[in-house]
N, C-alpha and C positions, 0 to 999 in steps of 0.2 A: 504494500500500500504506500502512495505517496507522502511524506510525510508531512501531517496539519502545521501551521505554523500558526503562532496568533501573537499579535505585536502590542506593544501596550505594555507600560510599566507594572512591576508584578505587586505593587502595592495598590493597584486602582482594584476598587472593589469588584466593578465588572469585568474587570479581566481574571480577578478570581472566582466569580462566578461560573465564566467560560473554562479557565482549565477544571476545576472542581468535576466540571461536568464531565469534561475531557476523559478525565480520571475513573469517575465512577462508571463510563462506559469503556473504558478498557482500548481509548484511542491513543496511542500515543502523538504527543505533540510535540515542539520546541515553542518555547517564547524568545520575543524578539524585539529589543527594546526599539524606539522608535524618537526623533527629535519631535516633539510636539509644537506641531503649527510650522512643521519645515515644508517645504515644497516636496518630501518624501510621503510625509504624512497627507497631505492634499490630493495626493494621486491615489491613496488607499479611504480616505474616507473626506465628503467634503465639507461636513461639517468638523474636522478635527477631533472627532472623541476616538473613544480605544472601547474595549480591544478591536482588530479588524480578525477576519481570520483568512487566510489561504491555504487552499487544497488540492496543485495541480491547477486545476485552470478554474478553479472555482474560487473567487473571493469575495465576501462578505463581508458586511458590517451591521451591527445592532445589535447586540449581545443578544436579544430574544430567537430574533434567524438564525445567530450562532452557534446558541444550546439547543435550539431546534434541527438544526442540519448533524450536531453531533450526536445525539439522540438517535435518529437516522440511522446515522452510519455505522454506529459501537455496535459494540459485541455483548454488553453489558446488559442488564436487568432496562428495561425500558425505567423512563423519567416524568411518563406521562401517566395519569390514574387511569383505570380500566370503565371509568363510569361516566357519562357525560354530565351530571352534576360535578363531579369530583374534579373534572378536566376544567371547567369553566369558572370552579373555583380558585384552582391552581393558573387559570388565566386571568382570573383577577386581581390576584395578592402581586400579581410579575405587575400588571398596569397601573395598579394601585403604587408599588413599590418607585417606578419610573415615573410617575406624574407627581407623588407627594412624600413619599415616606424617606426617599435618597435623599432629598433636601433639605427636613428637618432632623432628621439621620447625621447626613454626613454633610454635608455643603452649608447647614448651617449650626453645625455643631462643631461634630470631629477635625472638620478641616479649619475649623479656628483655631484649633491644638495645633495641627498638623503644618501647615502652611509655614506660618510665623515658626515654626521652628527648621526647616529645611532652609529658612531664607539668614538663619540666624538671628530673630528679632526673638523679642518676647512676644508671646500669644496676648489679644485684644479681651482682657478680662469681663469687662462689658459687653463686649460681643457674644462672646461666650455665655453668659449669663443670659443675653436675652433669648437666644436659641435655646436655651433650658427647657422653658413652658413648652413647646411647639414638642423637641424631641418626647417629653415624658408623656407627651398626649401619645403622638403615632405609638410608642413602643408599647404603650396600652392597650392602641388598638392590634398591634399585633399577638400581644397578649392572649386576649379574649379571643382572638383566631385560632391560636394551639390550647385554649383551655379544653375542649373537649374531647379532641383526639390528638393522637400521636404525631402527625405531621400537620403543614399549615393545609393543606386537600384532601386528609383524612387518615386510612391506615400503613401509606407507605409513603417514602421519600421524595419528591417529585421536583420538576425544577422549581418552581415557584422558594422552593428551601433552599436552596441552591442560591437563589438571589436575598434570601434574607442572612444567609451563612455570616459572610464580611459584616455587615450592616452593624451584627450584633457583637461581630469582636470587634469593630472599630471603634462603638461607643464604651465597651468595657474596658477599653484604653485608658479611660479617663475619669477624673471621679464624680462628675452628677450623672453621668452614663453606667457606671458601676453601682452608684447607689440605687438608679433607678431601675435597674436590672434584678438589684436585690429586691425588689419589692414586687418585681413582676415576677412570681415563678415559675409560669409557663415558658412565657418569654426565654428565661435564663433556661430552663430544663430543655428547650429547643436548644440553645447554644451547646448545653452539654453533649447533648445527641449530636448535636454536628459535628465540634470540636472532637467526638471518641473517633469518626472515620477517619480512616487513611488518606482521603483523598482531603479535609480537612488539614490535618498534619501536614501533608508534603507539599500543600499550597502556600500555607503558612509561616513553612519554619526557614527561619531568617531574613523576612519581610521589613521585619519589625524590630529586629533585633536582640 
């Protein structure tokens, strides 16, 4: 088989999203880091986000086409639920995840940590602070999504988890995201479950230091 490649720095969430998935279907990949906003990056995706993926003569972008096309192709346990309740749910938490929950998540929480410190600044305390309310709500509401069953689509793992994997160890980085994790134990008890897979592990380890 040609070998997948997918570009995009290995600390962006969605691109641990995509190998994760990589992983759990049993596709081998490479990652490939990428100048962001260079005229490299322009010719693989044109609005500038990551990861992109390439396969042979197939290239992609959007991280949802991309756990979808790998899905596909693996050799692995499927990622999608057997029910079409269960599928449309696991297509809601991904759309839910991309339109609201990344944001007060990570782009207006984590990456107030995160930012300011790759740049060598101190982190924007205030800013930080006011993404507080916003993040503690979303991760409520993802909360109450795993309170009743074992995955966020019901009795098995499916991509929709896959895009909340990152999400949940990003904010446990940090501590009103730790706190507020401890208060949510669903929430947190999905992260355990993620965090025991393999593919979990070898996405993670040395990302972050």
């Amino acid at each position: 088989m040609t070998q997948l490649v997918l570009f995009g720095p290995a600390a962006s969430s969605y691109v641990r999203t995509a190998r994760m998935t990589a992983l759990e279907k049993g596709v081998p990949h490479a990652l490939e880091p990428i100048e962001m906003r260079s005229d490299a990056h322009s010719k693989l995706h044109p609005w500038h986000r990551v990861p992109v993926l390439r396969h042979g003569d197939v290239t992609l972008h959007e991280t949802s086409a991309i756990a979808r096309y790998i899905d596909d192709i693996g050799s692995g346990a499927s990622l999608l639920p057997r029910t079409a309740t269960a599928r449309a749910v696991m297509e809601q938490w991904i759309s839910t995840i991309h339109c609201y929950v990344y944001a007060s998540l990570i782009e207006n929480y984590a990456l107030k940590y995160v930012l300011p410190k790759l740049r060598g600044q101190a982190p924007d305390l205030d800013a930080i602070r006011a993404g507080v309310p916003n993040m503690e709500r979303d991760l409520g509401r993802l909360d109450a999504a795993y309170a009743d069953r074992p995955w966020i689509a019901g009795d098995a793992l499916s991509l929709a988890d896959l895009f909340v994997a990152p999400l949940l160890q990003s904010i446990a980085m940090f501590p009103e995201g730790r706190a507020a994790l401890d208060r949510t134990k669903h929430a947190a008890r999905a992260l355990d479950q993620l965090a025991s897979r393999p593919s979990y592990v070898q996405v993670h380890a040395g990302v972050f230091g």
